[in-house]
VOPAGU-2260 file (C-alpha; in pm, 1 decimal, decimal comma):
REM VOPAGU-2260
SITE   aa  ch    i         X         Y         Z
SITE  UNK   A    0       0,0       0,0       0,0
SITE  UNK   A    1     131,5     376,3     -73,4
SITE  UNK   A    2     -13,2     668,6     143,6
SITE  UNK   A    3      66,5     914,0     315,3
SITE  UNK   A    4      84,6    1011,2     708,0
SITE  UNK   A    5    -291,0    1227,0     654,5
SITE  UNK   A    6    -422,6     862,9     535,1
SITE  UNK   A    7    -350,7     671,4     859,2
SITE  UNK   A    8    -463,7     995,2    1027,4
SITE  UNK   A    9    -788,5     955,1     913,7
SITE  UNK   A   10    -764,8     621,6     953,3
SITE  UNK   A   11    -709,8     679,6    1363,4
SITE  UNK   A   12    -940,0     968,6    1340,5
SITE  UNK   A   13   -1294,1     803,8    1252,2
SITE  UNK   A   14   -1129,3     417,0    1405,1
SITE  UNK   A   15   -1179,8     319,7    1004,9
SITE  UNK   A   16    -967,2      -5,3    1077,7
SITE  UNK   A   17   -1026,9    -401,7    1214,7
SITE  UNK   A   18   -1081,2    -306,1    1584,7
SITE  UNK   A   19   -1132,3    -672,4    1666,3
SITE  UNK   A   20    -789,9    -774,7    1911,8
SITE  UNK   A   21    -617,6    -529,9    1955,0
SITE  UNK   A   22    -234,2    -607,1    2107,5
SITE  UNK   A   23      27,9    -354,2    2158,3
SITE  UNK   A   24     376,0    -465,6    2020,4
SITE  UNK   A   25     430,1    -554,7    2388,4
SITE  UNK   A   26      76,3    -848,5    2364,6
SITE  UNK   A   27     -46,5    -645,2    2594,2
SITE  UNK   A   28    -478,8    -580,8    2528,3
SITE  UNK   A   29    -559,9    -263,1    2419,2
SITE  UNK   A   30    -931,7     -75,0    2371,3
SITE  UNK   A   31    -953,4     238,1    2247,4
SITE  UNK   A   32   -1163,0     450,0    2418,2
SITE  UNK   A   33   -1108,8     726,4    2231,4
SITE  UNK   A   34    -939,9     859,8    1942,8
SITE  UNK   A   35    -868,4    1200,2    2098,1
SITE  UNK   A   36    -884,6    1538,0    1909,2
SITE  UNK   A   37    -704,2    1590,5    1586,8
SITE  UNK   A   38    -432,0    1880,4    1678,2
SITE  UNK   A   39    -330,6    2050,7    1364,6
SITE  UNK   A   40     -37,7    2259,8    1559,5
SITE  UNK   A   41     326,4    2185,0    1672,2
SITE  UNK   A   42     280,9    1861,5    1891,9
SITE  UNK   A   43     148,4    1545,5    1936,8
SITE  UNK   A   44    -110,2    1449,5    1626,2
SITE  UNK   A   45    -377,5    1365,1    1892,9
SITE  UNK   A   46    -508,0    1508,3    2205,8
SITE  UNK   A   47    -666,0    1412,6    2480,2
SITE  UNK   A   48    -763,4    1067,9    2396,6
SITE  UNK   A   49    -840,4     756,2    2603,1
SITE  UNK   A   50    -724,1     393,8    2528,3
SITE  UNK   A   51    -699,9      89,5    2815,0
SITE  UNK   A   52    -373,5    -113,3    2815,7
SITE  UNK   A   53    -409,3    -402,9    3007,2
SITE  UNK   A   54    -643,6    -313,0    3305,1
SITE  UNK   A   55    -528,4      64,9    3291,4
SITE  UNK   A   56    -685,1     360,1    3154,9
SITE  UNK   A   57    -474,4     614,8    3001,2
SITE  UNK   A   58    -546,4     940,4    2898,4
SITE  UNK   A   59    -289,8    1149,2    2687,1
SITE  UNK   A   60    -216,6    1212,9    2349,5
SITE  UNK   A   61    -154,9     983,6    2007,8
SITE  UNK   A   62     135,2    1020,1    1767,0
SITE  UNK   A   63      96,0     850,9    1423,9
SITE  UNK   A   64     368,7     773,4    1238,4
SITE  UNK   A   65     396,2     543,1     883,8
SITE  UNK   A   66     679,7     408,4    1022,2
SITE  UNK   A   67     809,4     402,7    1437,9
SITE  UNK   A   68    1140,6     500,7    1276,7
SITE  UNK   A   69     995,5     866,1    1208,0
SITE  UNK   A   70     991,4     926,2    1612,1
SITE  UNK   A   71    1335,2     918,1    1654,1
SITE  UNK   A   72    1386,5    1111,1    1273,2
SITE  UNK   A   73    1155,7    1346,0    1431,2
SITE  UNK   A   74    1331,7    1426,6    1745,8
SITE  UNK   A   75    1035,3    1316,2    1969,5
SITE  UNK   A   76    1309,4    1135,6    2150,3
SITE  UNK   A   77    1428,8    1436,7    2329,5
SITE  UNK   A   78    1111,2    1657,5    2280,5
SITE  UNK   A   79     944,8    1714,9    2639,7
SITE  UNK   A   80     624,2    1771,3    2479,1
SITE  UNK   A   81     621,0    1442,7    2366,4
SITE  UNK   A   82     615,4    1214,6    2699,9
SITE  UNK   A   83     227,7    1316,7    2720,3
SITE  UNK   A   84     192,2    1029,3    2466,1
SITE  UNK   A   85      27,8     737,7    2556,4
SITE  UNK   A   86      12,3     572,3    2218,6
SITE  UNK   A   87     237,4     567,9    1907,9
SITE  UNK   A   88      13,9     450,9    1661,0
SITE  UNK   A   89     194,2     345,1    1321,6
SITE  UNK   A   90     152,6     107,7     991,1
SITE  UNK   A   91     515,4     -60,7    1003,5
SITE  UNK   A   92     678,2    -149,8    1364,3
SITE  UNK   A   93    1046,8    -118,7    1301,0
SITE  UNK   A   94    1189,0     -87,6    1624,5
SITE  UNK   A   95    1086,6      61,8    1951,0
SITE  UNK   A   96    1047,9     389,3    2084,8
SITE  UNK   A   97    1111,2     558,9    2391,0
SITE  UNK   A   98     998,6     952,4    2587,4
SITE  UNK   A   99    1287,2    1153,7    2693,4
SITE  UNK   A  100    1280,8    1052,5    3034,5
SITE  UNK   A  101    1356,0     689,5    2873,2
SITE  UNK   A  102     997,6     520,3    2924,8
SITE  UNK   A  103     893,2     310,0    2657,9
SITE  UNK   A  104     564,2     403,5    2485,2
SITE  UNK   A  105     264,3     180,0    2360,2
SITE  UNK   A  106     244,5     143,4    2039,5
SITE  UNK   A  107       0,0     -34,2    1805,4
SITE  UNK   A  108      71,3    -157,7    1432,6
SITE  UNK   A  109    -195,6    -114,4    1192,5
SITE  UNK   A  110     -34,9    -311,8     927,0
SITE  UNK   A  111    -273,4    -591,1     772,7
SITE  UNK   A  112    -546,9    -400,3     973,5
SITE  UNK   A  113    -662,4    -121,2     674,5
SITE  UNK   A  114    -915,4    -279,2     452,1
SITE  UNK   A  115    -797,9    -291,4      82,3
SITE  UNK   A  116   -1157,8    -157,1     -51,7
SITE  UNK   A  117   -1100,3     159,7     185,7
SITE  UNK   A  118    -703,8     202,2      26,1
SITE  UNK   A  119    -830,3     148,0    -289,3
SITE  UNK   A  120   -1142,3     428,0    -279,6
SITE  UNK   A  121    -837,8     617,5     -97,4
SITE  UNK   A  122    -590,9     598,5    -400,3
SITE  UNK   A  123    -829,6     644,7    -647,3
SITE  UNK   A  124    -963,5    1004,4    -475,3
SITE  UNK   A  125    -591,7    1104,4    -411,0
SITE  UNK   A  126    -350,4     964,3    -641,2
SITE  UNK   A  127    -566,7     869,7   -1014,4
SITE  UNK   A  128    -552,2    1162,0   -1317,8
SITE  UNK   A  129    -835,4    1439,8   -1287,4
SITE  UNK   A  130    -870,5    1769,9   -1481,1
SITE  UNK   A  131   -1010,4    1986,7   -1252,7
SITE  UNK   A  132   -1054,9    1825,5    -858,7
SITE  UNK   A  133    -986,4    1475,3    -702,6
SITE  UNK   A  134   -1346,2    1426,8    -665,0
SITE  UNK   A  135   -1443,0    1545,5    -952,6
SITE  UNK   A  136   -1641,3    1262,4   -1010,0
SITE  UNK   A  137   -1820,7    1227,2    -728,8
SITE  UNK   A  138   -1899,7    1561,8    -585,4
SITE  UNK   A  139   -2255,2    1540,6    -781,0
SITE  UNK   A  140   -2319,5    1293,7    -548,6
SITE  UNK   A  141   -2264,4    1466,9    -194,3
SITE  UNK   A  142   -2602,7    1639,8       2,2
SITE  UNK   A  143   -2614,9    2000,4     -91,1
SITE  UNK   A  144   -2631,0    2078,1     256,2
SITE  UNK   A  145   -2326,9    1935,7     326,4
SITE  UNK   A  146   -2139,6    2143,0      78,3
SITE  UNK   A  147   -2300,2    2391,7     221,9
SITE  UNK   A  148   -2235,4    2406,5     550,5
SITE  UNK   A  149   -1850,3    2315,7     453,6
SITE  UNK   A  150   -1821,9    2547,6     257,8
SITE  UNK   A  151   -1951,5    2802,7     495,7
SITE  UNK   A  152   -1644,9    2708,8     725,4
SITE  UNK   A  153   -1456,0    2711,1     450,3
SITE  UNK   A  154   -1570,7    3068,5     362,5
SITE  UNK   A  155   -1444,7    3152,1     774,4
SITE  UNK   A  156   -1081,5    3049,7     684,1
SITE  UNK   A  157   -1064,3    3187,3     423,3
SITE  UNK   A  158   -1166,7    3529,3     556,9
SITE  UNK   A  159    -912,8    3432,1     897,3
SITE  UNK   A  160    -641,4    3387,7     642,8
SITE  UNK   A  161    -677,8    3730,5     462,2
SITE  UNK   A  162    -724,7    3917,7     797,7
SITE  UNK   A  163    -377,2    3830,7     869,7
SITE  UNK   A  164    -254,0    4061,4     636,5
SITE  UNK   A  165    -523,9    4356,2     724,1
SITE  UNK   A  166    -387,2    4353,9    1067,0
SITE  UNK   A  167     -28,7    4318,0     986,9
SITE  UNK   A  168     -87,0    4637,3     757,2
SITE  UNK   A  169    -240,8    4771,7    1046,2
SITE  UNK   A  170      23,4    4739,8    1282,4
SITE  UNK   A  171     264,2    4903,2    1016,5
SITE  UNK   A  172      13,3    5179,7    1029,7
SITE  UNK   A  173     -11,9    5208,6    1441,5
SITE  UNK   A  174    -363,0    5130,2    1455,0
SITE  UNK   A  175    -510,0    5326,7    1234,6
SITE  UNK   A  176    -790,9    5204,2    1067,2
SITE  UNK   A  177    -867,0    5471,8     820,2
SITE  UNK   A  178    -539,1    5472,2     646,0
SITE  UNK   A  179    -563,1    5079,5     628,0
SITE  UNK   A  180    -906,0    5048,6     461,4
SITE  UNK   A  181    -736,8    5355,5     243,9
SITE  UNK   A  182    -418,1    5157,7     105,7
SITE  UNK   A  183    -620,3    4816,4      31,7
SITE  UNK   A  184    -915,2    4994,0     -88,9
SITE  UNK   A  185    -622,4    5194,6    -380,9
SITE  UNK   A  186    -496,8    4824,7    -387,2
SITE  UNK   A  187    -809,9    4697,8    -486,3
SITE  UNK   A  188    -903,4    4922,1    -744,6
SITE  UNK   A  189    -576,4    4793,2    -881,0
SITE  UNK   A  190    -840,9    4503,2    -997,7
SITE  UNK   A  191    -544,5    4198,8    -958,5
SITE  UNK   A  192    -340,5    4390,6   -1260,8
SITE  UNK   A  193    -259,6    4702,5   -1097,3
SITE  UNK   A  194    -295,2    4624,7    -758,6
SITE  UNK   A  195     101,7    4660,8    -679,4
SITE  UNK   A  196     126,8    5030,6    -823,2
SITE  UNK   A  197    -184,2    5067,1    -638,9
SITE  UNK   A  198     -79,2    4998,4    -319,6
SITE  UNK   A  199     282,3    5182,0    -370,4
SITE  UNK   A  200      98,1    5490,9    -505,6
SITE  UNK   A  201    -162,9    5462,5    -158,1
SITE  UNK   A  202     131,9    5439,9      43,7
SITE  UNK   A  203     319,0    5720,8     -68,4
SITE  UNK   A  204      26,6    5970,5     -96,0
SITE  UNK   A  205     -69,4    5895,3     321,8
SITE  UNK   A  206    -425,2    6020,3     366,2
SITE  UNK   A  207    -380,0    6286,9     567,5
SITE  UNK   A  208    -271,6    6497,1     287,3
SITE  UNK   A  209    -522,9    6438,3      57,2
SITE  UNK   A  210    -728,1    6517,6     334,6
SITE  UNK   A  211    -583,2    6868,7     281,4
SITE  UNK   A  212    -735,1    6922,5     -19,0
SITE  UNK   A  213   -1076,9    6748,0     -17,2
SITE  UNK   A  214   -1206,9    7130,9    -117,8
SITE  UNK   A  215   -1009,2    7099,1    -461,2
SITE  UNK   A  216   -1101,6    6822,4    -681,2
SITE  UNK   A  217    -811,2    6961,5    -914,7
SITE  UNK   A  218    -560,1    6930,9    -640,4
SITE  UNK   A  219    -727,8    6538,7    -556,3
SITE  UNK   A  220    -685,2    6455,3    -929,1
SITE  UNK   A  221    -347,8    6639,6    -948,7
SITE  UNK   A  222    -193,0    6430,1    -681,5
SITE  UNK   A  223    -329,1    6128,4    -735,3
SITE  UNK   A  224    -192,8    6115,1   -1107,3
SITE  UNK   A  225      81,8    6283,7   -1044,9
SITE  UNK   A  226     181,0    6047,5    -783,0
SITE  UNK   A  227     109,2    5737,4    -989,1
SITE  UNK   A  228     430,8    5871,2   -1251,3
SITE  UNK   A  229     122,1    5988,8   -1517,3
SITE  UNK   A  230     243,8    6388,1   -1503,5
SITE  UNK   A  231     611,1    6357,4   -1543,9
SITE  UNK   A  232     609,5    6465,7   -1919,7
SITE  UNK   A  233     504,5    6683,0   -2134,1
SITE  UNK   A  234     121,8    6706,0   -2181,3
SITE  UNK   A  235     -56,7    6891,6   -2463,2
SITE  UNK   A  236    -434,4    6878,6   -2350,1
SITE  UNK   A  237    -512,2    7149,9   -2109,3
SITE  UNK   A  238    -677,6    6944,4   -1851,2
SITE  UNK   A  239    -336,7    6750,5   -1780,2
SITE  UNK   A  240    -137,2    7091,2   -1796,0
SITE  UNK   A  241    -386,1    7200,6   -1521,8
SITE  UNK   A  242    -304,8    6877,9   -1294,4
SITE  UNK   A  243      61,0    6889,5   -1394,8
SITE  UNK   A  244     106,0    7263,2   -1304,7
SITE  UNK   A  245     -69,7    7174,6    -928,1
SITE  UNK   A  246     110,8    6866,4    -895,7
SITE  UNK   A  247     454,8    7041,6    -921,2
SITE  UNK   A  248     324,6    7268,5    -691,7
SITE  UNK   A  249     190,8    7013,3    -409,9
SITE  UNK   A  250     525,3    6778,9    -515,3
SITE  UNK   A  251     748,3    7024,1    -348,4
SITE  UNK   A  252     531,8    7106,0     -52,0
SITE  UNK   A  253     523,8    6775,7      48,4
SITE  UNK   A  254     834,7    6641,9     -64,7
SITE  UNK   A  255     671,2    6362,4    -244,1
SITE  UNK   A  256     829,1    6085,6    -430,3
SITE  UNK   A  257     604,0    5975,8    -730,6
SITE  UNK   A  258     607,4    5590,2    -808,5
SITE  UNK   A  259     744,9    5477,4   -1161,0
SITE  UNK   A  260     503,3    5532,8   -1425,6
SITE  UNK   A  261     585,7    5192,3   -1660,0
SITE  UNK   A  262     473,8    4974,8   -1321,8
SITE  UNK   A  263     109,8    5080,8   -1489,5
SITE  UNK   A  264     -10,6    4774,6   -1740,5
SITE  UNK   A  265    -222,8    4845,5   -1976,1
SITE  UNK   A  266    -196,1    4568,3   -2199,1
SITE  UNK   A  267    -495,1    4315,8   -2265,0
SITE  UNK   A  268    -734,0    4527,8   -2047,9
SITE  UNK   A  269   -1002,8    4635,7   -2166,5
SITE  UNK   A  270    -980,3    5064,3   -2209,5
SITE  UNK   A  271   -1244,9    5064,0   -1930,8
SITE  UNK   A  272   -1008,5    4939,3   -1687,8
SITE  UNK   A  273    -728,4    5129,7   -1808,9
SITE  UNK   A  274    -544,0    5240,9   -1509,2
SITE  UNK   A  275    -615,9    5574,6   -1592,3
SITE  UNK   A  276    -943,8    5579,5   -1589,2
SITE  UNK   A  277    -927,2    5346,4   -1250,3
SITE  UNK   A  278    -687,2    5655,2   -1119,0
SITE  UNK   A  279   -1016,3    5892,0   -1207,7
SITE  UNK   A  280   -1219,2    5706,1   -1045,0
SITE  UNK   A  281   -1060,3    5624,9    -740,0
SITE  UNK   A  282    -973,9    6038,8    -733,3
SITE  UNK   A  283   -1330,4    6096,7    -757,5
SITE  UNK   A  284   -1407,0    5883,3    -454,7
SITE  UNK   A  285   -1155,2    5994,2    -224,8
SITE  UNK   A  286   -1289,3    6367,8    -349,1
SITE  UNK   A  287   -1645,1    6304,1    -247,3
SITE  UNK   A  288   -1593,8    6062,0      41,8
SITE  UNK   A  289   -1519,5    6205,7     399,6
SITE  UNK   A  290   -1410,7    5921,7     660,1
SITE  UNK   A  291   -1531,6    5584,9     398,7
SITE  UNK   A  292   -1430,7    5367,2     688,0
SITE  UNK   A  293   -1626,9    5533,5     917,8
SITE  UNK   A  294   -1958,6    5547,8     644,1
SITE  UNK   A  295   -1904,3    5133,8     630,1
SITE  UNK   A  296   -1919,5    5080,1     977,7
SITE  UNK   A  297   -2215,3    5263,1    1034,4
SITE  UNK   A  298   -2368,8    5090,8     651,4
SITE  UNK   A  299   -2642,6    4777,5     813,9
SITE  UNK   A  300   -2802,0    4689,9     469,9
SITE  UNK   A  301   -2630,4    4506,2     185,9
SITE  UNK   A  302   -2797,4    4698,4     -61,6
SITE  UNK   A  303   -2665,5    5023,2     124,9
SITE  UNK   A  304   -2349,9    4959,6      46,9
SITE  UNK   A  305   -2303,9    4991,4    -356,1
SITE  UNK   A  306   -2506,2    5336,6    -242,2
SITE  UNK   A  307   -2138,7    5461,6    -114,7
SITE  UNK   A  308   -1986,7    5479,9    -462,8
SITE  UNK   A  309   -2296,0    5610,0    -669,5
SITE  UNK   A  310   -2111,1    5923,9    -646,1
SITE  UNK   A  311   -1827,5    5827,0    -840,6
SITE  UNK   A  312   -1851,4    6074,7   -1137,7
SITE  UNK   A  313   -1468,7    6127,0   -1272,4
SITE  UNK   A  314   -1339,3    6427,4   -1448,7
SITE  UNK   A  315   -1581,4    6535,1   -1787,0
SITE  UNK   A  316   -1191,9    6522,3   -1962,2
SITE  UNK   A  317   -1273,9    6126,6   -1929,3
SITE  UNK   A  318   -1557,6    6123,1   -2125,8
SITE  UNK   A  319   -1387,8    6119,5   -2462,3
SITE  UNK   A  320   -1072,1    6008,7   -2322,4
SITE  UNK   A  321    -937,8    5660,2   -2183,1
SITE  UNK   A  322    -561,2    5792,8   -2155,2
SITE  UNK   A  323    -432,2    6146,4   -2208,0
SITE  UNK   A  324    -395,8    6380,6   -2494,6
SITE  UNK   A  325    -541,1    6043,3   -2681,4
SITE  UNK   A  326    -921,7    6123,7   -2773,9
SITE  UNK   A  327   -1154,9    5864,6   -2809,1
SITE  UNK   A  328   -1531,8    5804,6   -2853,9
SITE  UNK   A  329   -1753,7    5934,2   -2585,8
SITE  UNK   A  330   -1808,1    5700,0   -2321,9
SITE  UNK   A  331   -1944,0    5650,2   -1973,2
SITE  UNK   A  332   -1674,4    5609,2   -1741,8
SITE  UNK   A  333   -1881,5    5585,5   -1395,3
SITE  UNK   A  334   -1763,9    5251,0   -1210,3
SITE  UNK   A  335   -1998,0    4975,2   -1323,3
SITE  UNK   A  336   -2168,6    4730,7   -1071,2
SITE  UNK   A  337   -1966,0    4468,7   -1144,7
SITE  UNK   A  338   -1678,6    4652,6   -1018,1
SITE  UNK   A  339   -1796,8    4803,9    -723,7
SITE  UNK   A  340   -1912,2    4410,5    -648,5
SITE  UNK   A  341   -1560,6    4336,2    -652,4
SITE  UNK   A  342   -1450,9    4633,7    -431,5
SITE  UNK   A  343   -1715,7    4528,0    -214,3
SITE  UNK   A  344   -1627,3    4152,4    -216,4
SITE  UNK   A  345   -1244,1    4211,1    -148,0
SITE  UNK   A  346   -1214,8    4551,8      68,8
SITE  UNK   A  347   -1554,8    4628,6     252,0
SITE  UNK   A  348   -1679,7    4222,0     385,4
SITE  UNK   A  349   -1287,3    4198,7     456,8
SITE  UNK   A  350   -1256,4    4509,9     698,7
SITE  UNK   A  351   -1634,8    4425,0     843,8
SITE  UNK   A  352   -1522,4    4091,7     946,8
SITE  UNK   A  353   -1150,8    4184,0    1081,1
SITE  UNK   A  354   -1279,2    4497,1    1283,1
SITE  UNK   A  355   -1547,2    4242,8    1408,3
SITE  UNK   A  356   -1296,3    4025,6    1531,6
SITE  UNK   A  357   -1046,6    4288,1    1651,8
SITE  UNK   A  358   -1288,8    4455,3    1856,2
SITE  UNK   A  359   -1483,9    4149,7    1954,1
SITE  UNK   A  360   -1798,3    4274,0    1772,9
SITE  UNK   A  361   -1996,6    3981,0    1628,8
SITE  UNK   A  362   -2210,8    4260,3    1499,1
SITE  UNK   A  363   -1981,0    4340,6    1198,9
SITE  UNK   A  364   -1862,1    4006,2    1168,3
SITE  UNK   A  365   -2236,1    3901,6    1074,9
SITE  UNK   A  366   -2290,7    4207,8     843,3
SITE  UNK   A  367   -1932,7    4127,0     691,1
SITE  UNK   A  368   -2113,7    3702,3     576,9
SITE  UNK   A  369   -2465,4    3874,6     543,2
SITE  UNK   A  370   -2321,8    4127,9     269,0
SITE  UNK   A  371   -2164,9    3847,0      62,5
SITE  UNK   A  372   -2485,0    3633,7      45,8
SITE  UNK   A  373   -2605,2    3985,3    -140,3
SITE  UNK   A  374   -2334,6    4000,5    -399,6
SITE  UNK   A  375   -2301,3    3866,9    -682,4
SITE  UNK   A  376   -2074,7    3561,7    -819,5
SITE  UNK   A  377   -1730,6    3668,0    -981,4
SITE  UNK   A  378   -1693,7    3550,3   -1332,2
SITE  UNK   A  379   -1392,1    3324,7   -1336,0
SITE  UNK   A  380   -1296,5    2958,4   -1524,1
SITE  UNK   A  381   -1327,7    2783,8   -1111,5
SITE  UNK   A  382   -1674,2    2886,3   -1093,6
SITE  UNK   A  383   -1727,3    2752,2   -1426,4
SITE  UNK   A  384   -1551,6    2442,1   -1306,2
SITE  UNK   A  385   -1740,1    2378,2   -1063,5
SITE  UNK   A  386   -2063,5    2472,3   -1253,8
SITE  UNK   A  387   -2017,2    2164,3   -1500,6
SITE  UNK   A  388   -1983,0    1939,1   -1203,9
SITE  UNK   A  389   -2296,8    2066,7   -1074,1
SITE  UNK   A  390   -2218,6    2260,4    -823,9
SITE  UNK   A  391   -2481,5    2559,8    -812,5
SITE  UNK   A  392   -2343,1    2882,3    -751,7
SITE  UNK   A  393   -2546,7    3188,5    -609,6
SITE  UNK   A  394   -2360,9    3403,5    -408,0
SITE  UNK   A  395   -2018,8    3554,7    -368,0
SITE  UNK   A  396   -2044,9    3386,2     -11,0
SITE  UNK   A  397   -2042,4    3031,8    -191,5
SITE  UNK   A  398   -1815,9    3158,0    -479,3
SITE  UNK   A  399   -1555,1    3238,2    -235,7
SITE  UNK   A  400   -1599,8    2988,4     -17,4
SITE  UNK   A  401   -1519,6    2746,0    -351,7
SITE  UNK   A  402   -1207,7    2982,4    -449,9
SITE  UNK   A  403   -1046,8    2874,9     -88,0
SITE  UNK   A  404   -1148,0    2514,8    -127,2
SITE  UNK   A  405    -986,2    2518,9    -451,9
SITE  UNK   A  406    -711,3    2647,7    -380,4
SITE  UNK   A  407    -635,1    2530,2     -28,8
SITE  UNK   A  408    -766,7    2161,3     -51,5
SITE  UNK   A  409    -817,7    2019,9    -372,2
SITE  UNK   A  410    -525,2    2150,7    -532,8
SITE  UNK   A  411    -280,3    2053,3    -211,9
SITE  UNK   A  412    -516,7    1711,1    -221,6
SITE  UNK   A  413    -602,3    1801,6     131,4
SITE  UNK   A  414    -918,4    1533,5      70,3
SITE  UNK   A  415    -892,2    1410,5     423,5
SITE  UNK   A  416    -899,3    1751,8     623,2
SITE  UNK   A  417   -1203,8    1817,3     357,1
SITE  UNK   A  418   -1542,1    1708,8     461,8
SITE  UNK   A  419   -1682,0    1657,1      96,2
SITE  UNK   A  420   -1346,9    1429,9      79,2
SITE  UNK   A  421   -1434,2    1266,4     351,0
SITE  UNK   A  422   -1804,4    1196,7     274,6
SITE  UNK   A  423   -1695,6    1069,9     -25,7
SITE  UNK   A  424   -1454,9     809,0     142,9
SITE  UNK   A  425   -1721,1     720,4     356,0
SITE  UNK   A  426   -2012,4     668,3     112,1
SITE  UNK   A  427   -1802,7     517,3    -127,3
């Protein structure tokens, strides 16, 4: 049989083997009581179970192990934190092992004990060919309302995961919220393609002087693009004279540093999301938006929410432009709902759920899952993955719920920390 370590984990885990006799190496009887709790830190791979060797209960943790060589390999030999074990539990017994204060630990052999219809439903979810996910094939088959209510804890690590970063950011930024939602809300207009110069141009324009000039849209517009490396020529259109002029003004004032100008991409966008006209829109928004953070927190209704950029009207020199002194065909340039669903999606339910859990405030933490079971699904080839194996998708809540499964689990073949993987092997 080939597996890995996970396999006999989940072997332990849900007692999935030929309980009938149990010996330890030693012939002495052994019952398992129970398996303990799977620990998925530093330490023993099971806590607090309960076996009885003999006519003595134990209580402790369980180390599993492929083969009892690994314990020394390990170091468990001379790890303190190990002598809590009270079982080593492993699929080849190769020699004996011992705690650091030199006591010999229990250990059971699971060799010959694994059925070969489990291994084989195991190898063919883990190890066969698939396009797309291990289970590809079966999914269809699972209760929607397990999916569901995986993917909804799913959905919570995923969120967890991408807090870590918020608060990092915040740290950097000594608590201060404001300027935090500010850099990954630039970062986010960066739309994936621009998010880098997004986030350098956010960080080197600090709020508080924008703040400065939220009386002057012409001073907004003039630092933002002249920041972003977009003023450093020669322009022959007035309106980028105008910002050009007030940008080498404000440069000097506040010794500012603009970013490069070729980090920008423009190629295979679409002229809509040309960074310029993302640069007009996001100057538009900080122009007309007074403490956005703030205007969130205090937001209760999804459908309030895309109500906080309906105000987004750029420059009139955008109209009939997409970069400048380059005239095009007239053309709205307002931010489309699609757009403002992903703004919403990646910056707004991320800062309601990690100022939730900051503060301790279930309140926005439930506002932050209740506002993506309002927006829509993003448009990408997973969801349309998953839509040809039948998996119905309504909701941004479910679409990135599936994102995180996809890329955490079923592309790591994490099957048996998955519960659809594990319903699977189970019904199989």
């Amino acid at each position: 049989m080939h597996f890995n370590e996970d396999f006999l984990q989940y072997i332990w885990k849900f007692r999935l083997f030929d309980m009938n006799n149990l010996h330890t190496t030693d012939g002495e009887e052994l019952q398992i009581i129970s398996p303990g709790l799977q620990n998925t830190n530093a330490g023993p791979d099971f806590q607090d179970a309960k076996i009885k060797i003999g006519d003595t209960l134990w209580a402790g943790n369980a180390e599993i192990h492929l083969s009892s060589l690994e314990w020394k390999q390990h170091g468990h030999h001379t790890n303190n934190a190990y002598n809590s074990v009270i079982l080593h539990v492993v699929y080849r017994d190769d020699e004996p092992v011992y705690r650091s204060n030199g006591t010999k630990v229990p250990t059971l052999v699971l060799f010959n004990r694994i059925s070969q219809e489990l291994y084989t439903r195991y190898h063919h979810l883990i190890f066969d060919q698939k396009q797309f996910i291990p289970c590809e094939s079966r999914i269809g088959t699972i209760d929607g309302l397990l999916i569901q209510n995986w993917l909804t804890r799913v959905l919570i690590e995923r969120l967890q995961k991408r807090s870590i970063a918020l608060t990092e950011a915040l740290k950097v930024n000594r608590g201060d919220w404001e300027e935090t939602f500010y850099q990954f809300l630039a970062a986010n207009f960066g739309f994936k393609i621009n998010a880098l110069p997004f986030e350098m141009l956010a960080k080197s324009l600090p709020q508080n002087i924008l703040a400065k000039h939220k009386n002057n849209t012409m001073q907004i517009e003039a630092l933002i693009f002249g920041q972003a490396g977009f003023l450093t020529e020669d322009l022959a259109d007035e309106y980028p004279q105008l910002l050009k002029k007030e940008y080498d003004f404000l440069q000097k004032k506040y010794n500012l540093k603009p970013i490069e100008k070729h980090l920008w991409k423009f190629l295979r966008l679409r002229p809509l999301n040309f960074p310029t006209i993302r640069l007009a829109q996001f100057a538009a928004l900080v122009a007309t938006s007074n403490n956005l953070l703030s205007k969130v927190l205090e937001t209760r209704e999804p459908e309030a929410f895309f109500k906080l950029f309906d105000d987004i009207k750029v420059n009139a020199y955008w109209d009939n432009h997409y970069q400048f002194d380059k005239p095009s065909v007239i053309a709205n340039k307002t931010m489309g709902k699609a757009s403002v669903n992903v703004l919403l999606v990646n910056t707004l339910t991320l800062f309601l759920f990690t100022y939730g859990n900051y503060h301790q405030l279930e309140r926005y933490v439930n506002r932050s899952l209740k506002l993506l079971e309002h927006l829509t699904v993003e448009k990408n080839s997973i969801m349309d993955n998953f839509a040809l194996l039948g998996i119905k998708v309504k909701t941004a809540y479910e679409s990135q719920a599936l994102l995180e499964l996809k890329n955490s689990y079923c592309d790591h073949k994490k099957c048996l920390q998955c519960g659809v993987g594990i319903k699977i092997l189970k019904l199989a």
